[in-house]
BALOBA-1460 file (C-alpha; in Angstrom, 3 decimals):
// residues 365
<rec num="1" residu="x" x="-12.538" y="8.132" z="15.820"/>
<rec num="2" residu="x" x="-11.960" y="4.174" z="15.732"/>
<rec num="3" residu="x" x="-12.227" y="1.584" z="18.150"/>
<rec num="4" residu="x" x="-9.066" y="0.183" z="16.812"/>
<rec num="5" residu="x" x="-5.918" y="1.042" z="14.700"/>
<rec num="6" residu="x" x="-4.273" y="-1.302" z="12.395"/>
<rec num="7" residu="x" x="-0.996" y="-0.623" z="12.076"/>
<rec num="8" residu="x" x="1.392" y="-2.797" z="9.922"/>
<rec num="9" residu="x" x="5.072" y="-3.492" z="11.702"/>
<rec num="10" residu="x" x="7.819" y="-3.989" z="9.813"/>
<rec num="11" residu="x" x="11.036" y="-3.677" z="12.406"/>
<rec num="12" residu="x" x="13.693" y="-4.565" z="9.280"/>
<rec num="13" residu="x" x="17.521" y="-4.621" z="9.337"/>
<rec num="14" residu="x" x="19.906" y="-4.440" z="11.620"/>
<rec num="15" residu="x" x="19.158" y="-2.344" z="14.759"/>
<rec num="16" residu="x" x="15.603" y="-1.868" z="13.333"/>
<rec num="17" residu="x" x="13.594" y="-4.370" z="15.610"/>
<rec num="18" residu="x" x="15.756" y="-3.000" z="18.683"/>
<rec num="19" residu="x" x="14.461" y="0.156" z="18.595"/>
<rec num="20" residu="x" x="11.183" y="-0.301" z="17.062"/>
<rec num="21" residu="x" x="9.800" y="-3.108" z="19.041"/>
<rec num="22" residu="x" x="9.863" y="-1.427" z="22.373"/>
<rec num="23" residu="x" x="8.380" y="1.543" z="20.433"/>
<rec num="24" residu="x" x="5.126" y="-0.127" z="20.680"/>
<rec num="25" residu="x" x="5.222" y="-1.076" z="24.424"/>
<rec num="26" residu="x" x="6.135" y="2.906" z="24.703"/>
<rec num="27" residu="x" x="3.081" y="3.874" z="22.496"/>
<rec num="28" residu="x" x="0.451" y="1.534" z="24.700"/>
<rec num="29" residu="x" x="1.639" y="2.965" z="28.054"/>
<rec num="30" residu="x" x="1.029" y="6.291" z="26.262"/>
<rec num="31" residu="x" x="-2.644" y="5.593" z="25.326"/>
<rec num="32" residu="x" x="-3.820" y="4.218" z="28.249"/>
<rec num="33" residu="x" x="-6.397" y="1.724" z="26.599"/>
<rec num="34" residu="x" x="-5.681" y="-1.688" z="25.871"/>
<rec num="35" residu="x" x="-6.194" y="-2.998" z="22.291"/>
<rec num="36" residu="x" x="-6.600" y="0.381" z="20.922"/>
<rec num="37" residu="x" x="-3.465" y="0.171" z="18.300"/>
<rec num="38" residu="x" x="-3.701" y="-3.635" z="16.637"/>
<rec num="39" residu="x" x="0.162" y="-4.192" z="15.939"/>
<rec num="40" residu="x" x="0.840" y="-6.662" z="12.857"/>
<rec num="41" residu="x" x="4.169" y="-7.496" z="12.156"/>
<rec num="42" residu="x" x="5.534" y="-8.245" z="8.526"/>
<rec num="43" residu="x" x="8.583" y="-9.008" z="7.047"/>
<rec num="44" residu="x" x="10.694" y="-6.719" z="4.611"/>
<rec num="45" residu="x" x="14.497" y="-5.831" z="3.957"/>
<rec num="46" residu="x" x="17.424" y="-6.759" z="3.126"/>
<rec num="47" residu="x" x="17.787" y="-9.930" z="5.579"/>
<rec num="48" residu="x" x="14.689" y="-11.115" z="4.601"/>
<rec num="49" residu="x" x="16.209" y="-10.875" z="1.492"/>
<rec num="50" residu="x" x="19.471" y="-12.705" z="2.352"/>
<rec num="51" residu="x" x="16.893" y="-15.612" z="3.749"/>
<rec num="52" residu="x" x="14.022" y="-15.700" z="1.181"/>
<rec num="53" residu="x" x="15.378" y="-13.829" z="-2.023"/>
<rec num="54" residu="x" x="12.035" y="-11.677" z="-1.681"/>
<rec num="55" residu="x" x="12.790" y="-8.223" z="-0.050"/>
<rec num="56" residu="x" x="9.437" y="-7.070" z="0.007"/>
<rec num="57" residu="x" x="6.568" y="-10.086" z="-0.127"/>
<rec num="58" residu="x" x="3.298" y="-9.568" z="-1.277"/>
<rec num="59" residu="x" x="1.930" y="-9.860" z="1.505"/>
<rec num="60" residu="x" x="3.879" y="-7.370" z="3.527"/>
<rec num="61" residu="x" x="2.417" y="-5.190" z="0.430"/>
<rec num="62" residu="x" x="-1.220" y="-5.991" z="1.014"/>
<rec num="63" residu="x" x="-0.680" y="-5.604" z="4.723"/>
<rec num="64" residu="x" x="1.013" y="-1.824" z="4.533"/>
<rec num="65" residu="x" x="-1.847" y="-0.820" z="1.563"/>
<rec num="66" residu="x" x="-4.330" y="-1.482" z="3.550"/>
<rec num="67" residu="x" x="-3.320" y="-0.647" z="7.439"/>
<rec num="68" residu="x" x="-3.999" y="2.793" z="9.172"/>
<rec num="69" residu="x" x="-0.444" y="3.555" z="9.273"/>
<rec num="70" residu="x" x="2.686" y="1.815" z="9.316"/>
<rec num="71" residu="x" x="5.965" y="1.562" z="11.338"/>
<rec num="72" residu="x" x="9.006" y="0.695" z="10.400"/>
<rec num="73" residu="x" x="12.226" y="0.338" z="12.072"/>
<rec num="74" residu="x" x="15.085" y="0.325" z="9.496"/>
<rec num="75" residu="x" x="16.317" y="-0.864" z="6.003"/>
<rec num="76" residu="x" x="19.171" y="-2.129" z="4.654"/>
<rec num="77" residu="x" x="22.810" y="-3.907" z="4.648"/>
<rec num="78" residu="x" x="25.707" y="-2.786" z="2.820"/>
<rec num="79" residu="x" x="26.519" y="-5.494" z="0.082"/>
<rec num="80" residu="x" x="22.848" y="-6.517" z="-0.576"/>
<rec num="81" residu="x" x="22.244" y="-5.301" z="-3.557"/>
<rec num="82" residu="x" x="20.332" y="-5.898" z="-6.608"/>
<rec num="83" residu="x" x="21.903" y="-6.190" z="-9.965"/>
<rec num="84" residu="x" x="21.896" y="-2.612" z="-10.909"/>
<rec num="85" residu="x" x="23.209" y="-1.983" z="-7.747"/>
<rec num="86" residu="x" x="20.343" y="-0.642" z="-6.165"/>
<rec num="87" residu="x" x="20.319" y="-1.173" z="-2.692"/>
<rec num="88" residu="x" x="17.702" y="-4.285" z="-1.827"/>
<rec num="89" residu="x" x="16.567" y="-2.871" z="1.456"/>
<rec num="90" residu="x" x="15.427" y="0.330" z="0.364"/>
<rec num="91" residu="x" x="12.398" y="-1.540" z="-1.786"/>
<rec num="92" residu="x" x="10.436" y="-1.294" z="0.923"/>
<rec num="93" residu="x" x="10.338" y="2.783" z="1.601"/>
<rec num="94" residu="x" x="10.593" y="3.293" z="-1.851"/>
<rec num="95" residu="x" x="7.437" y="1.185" z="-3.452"/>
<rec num="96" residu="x" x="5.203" y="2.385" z="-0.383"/>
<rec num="97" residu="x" x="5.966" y="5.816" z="-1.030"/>
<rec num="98" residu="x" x="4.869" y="5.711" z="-5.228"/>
<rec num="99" residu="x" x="2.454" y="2.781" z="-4.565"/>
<rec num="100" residu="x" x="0.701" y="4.403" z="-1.655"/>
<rec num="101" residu="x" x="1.314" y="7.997" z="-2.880"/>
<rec num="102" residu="x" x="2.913" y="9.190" z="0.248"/>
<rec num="103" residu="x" x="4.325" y="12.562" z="-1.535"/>
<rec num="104" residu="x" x="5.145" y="14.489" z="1.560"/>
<rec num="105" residu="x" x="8.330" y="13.921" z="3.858"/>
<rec num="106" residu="x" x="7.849" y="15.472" z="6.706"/>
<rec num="107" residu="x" x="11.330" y="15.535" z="9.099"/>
<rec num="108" residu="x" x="11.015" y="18.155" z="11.803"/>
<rec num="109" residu="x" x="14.350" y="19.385" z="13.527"/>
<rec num="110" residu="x" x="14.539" y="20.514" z="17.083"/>
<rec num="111" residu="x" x="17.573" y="20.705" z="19.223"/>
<rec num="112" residu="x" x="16.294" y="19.607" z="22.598"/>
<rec num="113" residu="x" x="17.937" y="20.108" z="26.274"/>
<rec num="114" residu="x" x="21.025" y="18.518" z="27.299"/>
<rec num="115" residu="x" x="21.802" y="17.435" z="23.666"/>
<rec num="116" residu="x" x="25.090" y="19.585" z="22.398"/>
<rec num="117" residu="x" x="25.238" y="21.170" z="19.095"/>
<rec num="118" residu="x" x="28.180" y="21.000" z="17.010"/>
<rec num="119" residu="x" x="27.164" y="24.958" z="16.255"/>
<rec num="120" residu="x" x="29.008" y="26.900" z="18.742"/>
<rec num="121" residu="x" x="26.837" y="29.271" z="20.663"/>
<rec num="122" residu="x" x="23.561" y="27.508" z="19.905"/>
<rec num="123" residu="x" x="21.368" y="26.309" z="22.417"/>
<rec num="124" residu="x" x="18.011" y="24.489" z="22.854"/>
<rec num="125" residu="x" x="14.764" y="26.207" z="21.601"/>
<rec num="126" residu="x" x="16.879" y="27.780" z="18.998"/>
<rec num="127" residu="x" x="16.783" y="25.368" z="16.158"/>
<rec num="128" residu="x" x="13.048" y="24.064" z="15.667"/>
<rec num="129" residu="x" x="12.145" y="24.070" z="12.497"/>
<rec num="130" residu="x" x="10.616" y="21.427" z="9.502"/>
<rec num="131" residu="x" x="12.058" y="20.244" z="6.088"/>
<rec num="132" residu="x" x="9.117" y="19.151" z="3.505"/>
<rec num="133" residu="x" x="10.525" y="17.261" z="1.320"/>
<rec num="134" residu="x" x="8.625" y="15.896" z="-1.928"/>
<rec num="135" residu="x" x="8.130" y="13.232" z="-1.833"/>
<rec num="136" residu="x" x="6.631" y="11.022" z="-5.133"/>
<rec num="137" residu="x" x="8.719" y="12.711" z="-7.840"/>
<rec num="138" residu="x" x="11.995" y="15.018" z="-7.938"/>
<rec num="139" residu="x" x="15.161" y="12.719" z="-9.358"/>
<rec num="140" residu="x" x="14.000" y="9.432" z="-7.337"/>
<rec num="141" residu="x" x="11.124" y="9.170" z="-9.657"/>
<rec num="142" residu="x" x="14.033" y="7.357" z="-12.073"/>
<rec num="143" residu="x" x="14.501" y="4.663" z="-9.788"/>
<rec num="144" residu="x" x="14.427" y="1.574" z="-11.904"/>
<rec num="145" residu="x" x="13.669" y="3.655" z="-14.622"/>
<rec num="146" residu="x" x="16.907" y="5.478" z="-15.399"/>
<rec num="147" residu="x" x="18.705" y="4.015" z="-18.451"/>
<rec num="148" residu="x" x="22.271" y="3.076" z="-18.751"/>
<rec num="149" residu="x" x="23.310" y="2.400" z="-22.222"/>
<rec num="150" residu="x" x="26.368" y="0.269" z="-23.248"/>
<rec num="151" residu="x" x="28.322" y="0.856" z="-19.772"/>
<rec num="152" residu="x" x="28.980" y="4.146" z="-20.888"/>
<rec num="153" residu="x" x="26.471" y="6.426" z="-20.000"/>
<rec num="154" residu="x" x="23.653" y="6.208" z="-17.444"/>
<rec num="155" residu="x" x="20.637" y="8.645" z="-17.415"/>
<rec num="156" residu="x" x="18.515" y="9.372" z="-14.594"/>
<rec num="157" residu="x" x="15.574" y="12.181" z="-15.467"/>
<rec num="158" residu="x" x="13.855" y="14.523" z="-12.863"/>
<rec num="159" residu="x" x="10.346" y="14.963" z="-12.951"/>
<rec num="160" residu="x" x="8.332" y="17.716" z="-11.893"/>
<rec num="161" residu="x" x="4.440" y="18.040" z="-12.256"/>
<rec num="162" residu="x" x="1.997" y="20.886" z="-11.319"/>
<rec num="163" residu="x" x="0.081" y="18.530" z="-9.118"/>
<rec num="164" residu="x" x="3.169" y="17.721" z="-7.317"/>
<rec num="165" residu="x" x="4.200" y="20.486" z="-6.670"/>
<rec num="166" residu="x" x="1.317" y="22.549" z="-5.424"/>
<rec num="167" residu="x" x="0.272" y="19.539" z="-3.210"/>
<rec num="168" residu="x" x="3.748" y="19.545" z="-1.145"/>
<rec num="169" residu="x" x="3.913" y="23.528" z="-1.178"/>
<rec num="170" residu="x" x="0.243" y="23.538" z="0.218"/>
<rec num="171" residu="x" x="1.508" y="21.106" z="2.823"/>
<rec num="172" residu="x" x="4.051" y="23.218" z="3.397"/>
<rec num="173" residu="x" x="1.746" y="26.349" z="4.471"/>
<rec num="174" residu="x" x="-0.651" y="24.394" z="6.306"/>
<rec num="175" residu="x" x="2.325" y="23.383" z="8.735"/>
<rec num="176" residu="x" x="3.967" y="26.714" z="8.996"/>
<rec num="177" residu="x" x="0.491" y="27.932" z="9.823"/>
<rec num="178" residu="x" x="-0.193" y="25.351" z="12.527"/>
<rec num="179" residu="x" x="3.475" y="26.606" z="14.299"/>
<rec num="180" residu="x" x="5.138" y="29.317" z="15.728"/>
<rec num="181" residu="x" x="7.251" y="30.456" z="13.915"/>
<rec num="182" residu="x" x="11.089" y="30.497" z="13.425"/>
<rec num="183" residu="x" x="13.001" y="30.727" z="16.825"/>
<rec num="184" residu="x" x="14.628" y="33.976" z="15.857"/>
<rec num="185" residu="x" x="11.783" y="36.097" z="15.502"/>
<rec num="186" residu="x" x="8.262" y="34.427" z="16.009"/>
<rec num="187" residu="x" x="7.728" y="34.429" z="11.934"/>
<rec num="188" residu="x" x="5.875" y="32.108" z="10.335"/>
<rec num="189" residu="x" x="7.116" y="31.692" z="6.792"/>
<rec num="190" residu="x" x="7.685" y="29.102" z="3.799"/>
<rec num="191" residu="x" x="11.397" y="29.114" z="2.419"/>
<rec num="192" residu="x" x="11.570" y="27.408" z="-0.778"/>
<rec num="193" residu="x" x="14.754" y="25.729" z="-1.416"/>
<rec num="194" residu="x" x="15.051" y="24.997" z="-5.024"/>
<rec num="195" residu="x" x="18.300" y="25.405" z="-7.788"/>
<rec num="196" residu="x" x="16.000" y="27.652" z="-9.730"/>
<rec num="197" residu="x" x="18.445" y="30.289" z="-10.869"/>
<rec num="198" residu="x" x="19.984" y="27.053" z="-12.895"/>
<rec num="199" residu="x" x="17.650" y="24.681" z="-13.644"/>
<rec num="200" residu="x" x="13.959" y="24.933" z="-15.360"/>
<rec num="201" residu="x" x="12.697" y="22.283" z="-13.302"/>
<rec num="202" residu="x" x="13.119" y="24.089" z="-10.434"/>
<rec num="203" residu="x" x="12.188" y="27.033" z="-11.797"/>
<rec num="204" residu="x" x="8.825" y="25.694" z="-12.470"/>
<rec num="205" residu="x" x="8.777" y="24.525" z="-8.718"/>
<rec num="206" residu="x" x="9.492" y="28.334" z="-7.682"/>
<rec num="207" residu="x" x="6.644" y="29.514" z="-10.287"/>
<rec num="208" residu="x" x="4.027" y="27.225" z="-8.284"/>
<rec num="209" residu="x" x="5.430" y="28.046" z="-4.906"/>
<rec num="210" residu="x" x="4.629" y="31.504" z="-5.689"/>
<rec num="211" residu="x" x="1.295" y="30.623" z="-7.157"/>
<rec num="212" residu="x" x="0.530" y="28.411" z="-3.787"/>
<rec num="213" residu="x" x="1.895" y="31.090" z="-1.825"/>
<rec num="214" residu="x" x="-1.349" y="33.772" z="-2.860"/>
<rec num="215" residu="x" x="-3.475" y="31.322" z="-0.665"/>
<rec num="216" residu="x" x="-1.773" y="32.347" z="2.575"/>
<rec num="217" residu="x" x="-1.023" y="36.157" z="3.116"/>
<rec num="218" residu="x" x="-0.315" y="35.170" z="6.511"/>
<rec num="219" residu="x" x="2.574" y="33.179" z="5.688"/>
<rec num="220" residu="x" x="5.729" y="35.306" z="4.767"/>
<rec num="221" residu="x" x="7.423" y="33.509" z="1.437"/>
<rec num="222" residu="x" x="11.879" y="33.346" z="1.236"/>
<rec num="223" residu="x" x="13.615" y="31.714" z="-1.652"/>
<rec num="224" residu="x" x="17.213" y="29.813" z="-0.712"/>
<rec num="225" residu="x" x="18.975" y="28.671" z="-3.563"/>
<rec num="226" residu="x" x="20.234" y="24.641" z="-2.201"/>
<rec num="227" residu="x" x="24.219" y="25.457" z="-2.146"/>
<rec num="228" residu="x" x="23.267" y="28.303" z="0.307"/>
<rec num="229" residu="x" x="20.886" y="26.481" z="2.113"/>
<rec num="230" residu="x" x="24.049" y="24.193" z="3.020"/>
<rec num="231" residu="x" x="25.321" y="27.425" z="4.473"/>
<rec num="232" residu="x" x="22.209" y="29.022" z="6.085"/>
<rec num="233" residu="x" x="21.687" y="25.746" z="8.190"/>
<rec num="234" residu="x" x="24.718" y="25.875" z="9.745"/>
<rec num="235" residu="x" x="25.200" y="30.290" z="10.522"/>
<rec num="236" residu="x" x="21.700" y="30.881" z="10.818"/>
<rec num="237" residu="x" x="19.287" y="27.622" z="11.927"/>
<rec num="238" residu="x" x="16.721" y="29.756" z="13.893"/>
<rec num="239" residu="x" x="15.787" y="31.602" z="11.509"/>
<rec num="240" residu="x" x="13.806" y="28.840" z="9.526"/>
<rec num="241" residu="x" x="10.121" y="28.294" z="10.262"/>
<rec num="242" residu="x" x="9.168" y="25.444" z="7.473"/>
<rec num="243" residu="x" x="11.865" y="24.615" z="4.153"/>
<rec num="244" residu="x" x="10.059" y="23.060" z="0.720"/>
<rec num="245" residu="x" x="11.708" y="21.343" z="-1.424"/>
<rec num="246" residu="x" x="12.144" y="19.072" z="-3.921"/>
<rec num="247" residu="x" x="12.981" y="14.700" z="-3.157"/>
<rec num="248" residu="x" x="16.723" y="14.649" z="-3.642"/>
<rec num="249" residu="x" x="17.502" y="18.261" z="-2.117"/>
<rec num="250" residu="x" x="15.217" y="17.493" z="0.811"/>
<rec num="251" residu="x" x="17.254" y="14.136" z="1.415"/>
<rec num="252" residu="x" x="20.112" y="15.673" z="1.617"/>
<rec num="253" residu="x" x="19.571" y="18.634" z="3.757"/>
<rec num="254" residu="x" x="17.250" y="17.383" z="6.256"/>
<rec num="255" residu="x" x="20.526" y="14.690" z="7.110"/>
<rec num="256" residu="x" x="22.677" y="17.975" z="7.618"/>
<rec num="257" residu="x" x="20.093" y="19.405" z="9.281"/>
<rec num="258" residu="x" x="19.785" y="16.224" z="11.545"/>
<rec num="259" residu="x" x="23.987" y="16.669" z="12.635"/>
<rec num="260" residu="x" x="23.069" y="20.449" z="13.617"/>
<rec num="261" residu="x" x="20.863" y="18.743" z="16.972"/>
<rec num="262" residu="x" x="22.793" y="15.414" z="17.890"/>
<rec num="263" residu="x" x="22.756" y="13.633" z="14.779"/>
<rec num="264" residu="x" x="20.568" y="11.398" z="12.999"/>
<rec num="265" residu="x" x="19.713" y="9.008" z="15.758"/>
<rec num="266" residu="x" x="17.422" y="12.227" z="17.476"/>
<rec num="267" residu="x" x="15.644" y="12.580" z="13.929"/>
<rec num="268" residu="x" x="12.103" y="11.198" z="13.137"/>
<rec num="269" residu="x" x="10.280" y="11.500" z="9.840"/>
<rec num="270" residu="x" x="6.250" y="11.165" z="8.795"/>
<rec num="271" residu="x" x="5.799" y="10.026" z="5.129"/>
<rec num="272" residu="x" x="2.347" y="10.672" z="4.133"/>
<rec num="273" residu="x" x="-0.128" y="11.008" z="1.698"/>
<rec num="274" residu="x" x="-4.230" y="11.970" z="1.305"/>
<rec num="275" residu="x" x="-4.912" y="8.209" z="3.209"/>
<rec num="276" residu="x" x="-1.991" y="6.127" z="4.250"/>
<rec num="277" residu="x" x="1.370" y="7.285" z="6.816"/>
<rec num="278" residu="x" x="4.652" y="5.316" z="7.169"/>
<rec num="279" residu="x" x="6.778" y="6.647" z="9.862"/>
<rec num="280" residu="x" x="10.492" y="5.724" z="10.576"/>
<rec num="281" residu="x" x="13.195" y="7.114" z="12.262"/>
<rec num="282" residu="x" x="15.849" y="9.281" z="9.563"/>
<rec num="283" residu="x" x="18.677" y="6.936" z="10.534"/>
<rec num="284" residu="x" x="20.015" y="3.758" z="9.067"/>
<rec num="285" residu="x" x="20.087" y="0.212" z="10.117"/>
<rec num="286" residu="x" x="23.299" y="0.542" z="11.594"/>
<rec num="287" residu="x" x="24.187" y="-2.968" z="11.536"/>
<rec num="288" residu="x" x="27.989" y="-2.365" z="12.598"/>
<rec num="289" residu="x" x="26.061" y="-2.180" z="16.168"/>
<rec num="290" residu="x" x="23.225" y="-4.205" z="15.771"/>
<rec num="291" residu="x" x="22.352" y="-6.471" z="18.437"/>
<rec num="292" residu="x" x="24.566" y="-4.497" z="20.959"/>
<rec num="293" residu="x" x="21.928" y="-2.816" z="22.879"/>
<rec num="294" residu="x" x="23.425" y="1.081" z="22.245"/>
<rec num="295" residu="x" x="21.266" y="1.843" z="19.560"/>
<rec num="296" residu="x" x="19.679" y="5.480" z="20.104"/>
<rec num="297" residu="x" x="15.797" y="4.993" z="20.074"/>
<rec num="298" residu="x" x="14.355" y="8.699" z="19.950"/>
<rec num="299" residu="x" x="14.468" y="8.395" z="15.803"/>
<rec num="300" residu="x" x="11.525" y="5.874" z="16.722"/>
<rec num="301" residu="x" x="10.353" y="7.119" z="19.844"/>
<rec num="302" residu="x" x="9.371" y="10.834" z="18.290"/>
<rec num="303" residu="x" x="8.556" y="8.820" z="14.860"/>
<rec num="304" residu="x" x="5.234" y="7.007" z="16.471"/>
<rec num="305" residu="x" x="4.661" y="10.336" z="17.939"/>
<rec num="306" residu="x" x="4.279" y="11.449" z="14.642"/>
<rec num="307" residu="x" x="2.304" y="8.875" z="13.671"/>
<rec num="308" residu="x" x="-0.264" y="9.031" z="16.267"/>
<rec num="309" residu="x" x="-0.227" y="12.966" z="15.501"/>
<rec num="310" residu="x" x="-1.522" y="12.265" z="11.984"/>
<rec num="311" residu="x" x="-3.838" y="9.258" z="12.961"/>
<rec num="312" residu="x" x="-5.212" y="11.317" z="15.315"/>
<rec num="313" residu="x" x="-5.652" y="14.536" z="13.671"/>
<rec num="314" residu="x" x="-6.939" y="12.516" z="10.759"/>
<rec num="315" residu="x" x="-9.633" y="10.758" z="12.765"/>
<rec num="316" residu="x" x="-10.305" y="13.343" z="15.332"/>
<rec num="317" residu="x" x="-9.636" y="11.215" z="17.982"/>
<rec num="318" residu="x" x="-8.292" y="13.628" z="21.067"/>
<rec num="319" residu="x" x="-6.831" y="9.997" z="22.549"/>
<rec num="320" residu="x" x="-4.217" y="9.887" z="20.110"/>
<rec num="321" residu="x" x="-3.023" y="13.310" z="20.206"/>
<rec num="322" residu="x" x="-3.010" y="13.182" z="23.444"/>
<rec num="323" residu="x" x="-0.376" y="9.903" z="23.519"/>
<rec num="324" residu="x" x="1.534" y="11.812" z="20.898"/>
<rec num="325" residu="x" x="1.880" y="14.998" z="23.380"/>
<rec num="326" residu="x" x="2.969" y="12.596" z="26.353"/>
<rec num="327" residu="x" x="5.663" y="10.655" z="24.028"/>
<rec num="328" residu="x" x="7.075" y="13.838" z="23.587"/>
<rec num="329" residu="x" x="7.511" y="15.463" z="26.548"/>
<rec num="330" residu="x" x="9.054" y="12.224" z="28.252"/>
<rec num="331" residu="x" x="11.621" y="12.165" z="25.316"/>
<rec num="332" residu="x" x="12.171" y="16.012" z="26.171"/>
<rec num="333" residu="x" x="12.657" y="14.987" z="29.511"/>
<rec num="334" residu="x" x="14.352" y="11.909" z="29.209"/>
<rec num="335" residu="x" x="17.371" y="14.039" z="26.869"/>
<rec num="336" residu="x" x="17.649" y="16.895" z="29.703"/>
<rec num="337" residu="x" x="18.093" y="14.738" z="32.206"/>
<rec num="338" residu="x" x="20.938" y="12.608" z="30.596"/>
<rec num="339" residu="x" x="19.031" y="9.366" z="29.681"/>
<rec num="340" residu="x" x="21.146" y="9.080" z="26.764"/>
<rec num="341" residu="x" x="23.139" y="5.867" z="24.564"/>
<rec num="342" residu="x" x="26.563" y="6.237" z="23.695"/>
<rec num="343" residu="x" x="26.464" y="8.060" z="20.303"/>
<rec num="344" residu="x" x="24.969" y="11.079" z="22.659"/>
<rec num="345" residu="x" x="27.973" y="10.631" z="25.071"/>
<rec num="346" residu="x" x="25.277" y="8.457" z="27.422"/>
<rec num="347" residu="x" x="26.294" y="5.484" z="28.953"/>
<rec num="348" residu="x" x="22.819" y="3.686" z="29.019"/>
<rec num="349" residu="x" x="21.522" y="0.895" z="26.591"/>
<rec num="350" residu="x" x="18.711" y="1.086" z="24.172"/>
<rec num="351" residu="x" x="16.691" y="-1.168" z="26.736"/>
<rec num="352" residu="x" x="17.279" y="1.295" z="29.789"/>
<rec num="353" residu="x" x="16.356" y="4.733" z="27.915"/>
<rec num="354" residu="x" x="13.141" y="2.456" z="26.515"/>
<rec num="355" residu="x" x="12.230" y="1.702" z="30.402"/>
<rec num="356" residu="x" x="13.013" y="5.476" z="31.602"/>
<rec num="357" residu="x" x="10.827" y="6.673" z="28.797"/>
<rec num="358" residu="x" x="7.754" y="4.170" z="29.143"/>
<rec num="359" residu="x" x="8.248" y="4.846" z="33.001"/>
<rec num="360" residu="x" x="7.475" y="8.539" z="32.586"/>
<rec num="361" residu="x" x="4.570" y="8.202" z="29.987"/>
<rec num="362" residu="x" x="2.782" y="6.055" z="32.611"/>
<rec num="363" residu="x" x="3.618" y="8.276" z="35.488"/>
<rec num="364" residu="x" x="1.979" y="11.237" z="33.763"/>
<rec num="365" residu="x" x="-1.602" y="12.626" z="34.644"/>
């Protein structure tokens, strides 16, 4: 337990330093104690870009290597681009996840009160489940290494180690053993979501699944090849406890998962590793509404939850976990009872859900 957590800010593009700078005003009221998180801003993106020609400075760098966690709000601009084509704002995720290690993505899915699913017949409670999504290696392990040869072919390879593998599968268990289980039946079980029937790669990623899997008898084990999965998600969400998989199958399925329980805007995400966290909301930067006010903040509300979940499990500091468990229940609340921005059919701004939400944090015992 600390006396003080540095965490680096970066709020980014577009509606990023909407939502995430009244995130930490929401995260003090939660802890109760003054000084307790040390919030350092930074600068990294794509406007930063557009002003400096540096995306990602070196100090920024320094500053997220070395903090206790970071925040960020969100990256990107359509048209800002490197050369290759890459986009510029996505430099800073990317580097802090292979710099810093952070090889599991960790997006849980709940569909809470007064939000409507687009699944007919599906109601709260009954889609709460987690995607764990590798996060250091997969196909995104070729970014900036991929090779494109005379305009006429390009080449991206997909990497798979042992050590990769078993790390994110064992992360995998651990959650599924901390839950309780899938809606549908109380279960707590592992589904690996791979292409194995196709590809070696993910064949191998099956093989140490199943070697992980030994570990914890207590854990039932599912495959789901990914073109199913796509179909599972949508007929059968509450049956899923905790999904592995591997970097580009759990970026695209934890996005469809994310339109099963009000879209992305309701979605936060924990990237971590043995030592260092970033935590974002699964959204964009939106920036076709930036500066608006009707940005949805619960992406970054339940995001710092997660972060002071996994600063304060990590430190055993009760203080933490604590904040974490009172974020949560006033963004429960806050949904049932209609505090909502327009993408939810709500007719507040960011600013008034933000005030609702610190409001209850503070008025709990």
């Amino acid at each position: 337990m600390k006396d003080r957590y540095e965490i680096a800010v970066v709020h980014g593009d577009g509606i990023g330093p909407e939502i995430c700078r009244p995130a930490l005003g929401l995260v003090d009221a939660a802890l109760r104690q003054d000084g307790l998180m040390h919030w350092s801003e930074y600068p990294a993106g794509a406007e930063h870009f557009q002003a400096t020609g540096d995306g990602f400075p070196e100090a920024t760098r320094k500053a997220c290597a070395a903090a206790d966690a970071i925040l960020h709000g969100a990256a990107g601009i359509p048209g800002v681009v490197h050369p290759d084509g890459t986009e510029v704002g996505l430099d800073f995720t990317l580097v802090n996840r292979f710099t810093l290690d952070l090889y599991a993505n960790i997006r849980p899915i709940r569909l809470y009160e007064g939000v409507a699913c687009p699944l007919a017949g599906v109601k709260a409670g009954e889609i709460d489940y987690i995607v764990v999504r590798e996060n250091s290696e997969g196909l995104y392990a070729a970014r900036g290494a991929g090779s494109l040869l005379r305009g006429e072919m390009a080449v991206d390879p997909l990497v798979q180690t042992r050590k990769g593998i078993e790390r994110i599968v064992r992360k995998a268990f651990e959650l599924a053993r901390q839950s309780k289980g899938a809606p549908s039946d109380g279960v707590r079980r592992v589904t690996c979501c791979d292409k194995a029937n196709v590809l070696r790669s993910y064949a191998f990623f099956r093989q140490v699944f199943d070697e992980v899997a030994l570990d914890y008898p207590d854990i039932e084990t599912e495959y789901a090849i990914i073109d199913a999965m796509t179909m599972h998600l949508v007929l059968r969400p509450s049956h899923y406890n905790v999904i592995v998989t591997e970097n580009m199958f759990g970026d695209i399925i934890s996005d469809l998962a994310a339109a099963t329980i009000g879209g992305l805007g309701l979605a936060p995400s924990a990237e971590v590793g043995v030592s260092n966290g970033l935590f974002q909301p699964s959204h964009g930067s939106a920036p076709d509404i930036a500066g608006k006010g009707v940005a949805n903040p619960y992406g970054m509300v339940l995001s710092a939850a997660e972060m002071l979940d996994w600063l304060g499990h990590g430190n055993g500091d009760d203080r933490l976990l604590a904040a974490a468990g009172r974020i949560r229940t006033a963004a429960a609340e806050g949904l049932a009872e209609g505090h909502m921005t327009p993408d939810l059919k709500g007719k507040l701004s960011t600013g008034e859900v933000m005030d609702i939400l610190v409001g209850k944090v503070a008025g709990m015992a």
